[in-house]
N, C-alpha and C positions, 0 to 999 in steps of 0.2 A: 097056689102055683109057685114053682119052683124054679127062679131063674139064675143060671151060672153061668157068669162070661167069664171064668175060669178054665179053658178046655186042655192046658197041660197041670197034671197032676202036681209036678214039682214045686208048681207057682204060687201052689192052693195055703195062706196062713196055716200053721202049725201049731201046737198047744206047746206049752212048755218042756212037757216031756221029749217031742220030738226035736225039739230045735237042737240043730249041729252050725257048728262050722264047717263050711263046703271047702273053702279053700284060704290058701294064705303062701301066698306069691313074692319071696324077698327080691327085692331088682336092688343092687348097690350102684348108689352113681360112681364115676370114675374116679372123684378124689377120692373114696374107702372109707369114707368119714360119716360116708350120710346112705340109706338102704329108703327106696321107695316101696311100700306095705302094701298091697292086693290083698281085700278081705270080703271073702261072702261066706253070708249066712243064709240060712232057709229064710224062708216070710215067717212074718210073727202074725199073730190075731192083733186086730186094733187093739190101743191101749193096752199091750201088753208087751212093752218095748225089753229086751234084755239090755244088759251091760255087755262091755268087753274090758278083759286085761289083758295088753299086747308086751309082751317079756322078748327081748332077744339079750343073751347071754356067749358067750364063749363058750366052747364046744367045754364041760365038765368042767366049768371056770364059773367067774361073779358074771351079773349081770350088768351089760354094758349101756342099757336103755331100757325104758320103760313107758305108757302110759294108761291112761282108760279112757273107756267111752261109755259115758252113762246114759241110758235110755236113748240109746240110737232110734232115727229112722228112717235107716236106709239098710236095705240088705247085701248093698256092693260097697265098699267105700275104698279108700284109700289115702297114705299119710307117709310124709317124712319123716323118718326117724332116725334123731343125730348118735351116735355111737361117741360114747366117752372113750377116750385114751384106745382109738382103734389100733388092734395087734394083726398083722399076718396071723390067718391060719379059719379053722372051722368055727361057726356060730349057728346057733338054732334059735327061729323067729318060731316064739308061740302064743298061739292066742287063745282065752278062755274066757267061756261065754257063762255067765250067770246071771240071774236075776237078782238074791240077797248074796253078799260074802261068803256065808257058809252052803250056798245052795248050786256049786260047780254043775253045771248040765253038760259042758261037753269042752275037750280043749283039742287043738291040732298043733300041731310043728311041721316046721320045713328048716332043712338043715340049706346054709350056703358058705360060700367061702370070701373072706377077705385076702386078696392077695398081694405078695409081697407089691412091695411100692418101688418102680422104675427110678433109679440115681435120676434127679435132672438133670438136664444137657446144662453142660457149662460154656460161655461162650469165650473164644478165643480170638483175639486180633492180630 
């Protein structure tokens, strides 16, 4: 007998081959200094956790952060990520999922914006 309490298909573990990254959500808090990270991936088969490597970069420019995630197991997560020497203008948040270093299975981006930074109010008496 054959029992599946699985009844949406999306939900159902995936073999290595199909595992994607579904999405990857940059929120900037409002100092520009720090970016809140939304990231989902498919399900994985038991014991068969991927990695992540999460890059945001200035839009054709260096890379302003970075980190990993080894053998996740969650397929929603989310993270602060501090940005070095934040500049006004475009940055793309990308993430790439593999299991060995040389064995890339799938990566996404989402482009956002850093934007200029408001003079503080100076106070007068």
């Amino acid at each position: 007998m054959d029992i599946n309490f699985i009844t949406d298909p999306s939900l159902a573990p995936q073999p290595r081959e199909h595992m994607r990254v579904v999405r990857v959500i940059p929120n900037l808090y409002p100092d520009g200094q720090r970016v809140w990270l939304e990231i989902e991936i498919t399900p994985f088969m038991p014991g068969d956790r991927p990695n992540l490597s999460i890059d945001v970069n200035r839009l054709n420019g260096p890379t302003v952060a970075s980190m990993s995630v080894i053998e996740t197991q969650l397929t929603q997560m989310s993270f602060t990520i501090h940005l070095r020497e934040p500049l006004p203008g475009e940055y793309i948040a990308t993430v790439t999922l593999y299991y060995e270093p040389e064995q890339v299975i799938h990566t996404l981006s989402h482009l956002f914006e850093v934007p200029a930074s408001e003079p503080a109010d100076t106070l007068t008496e």
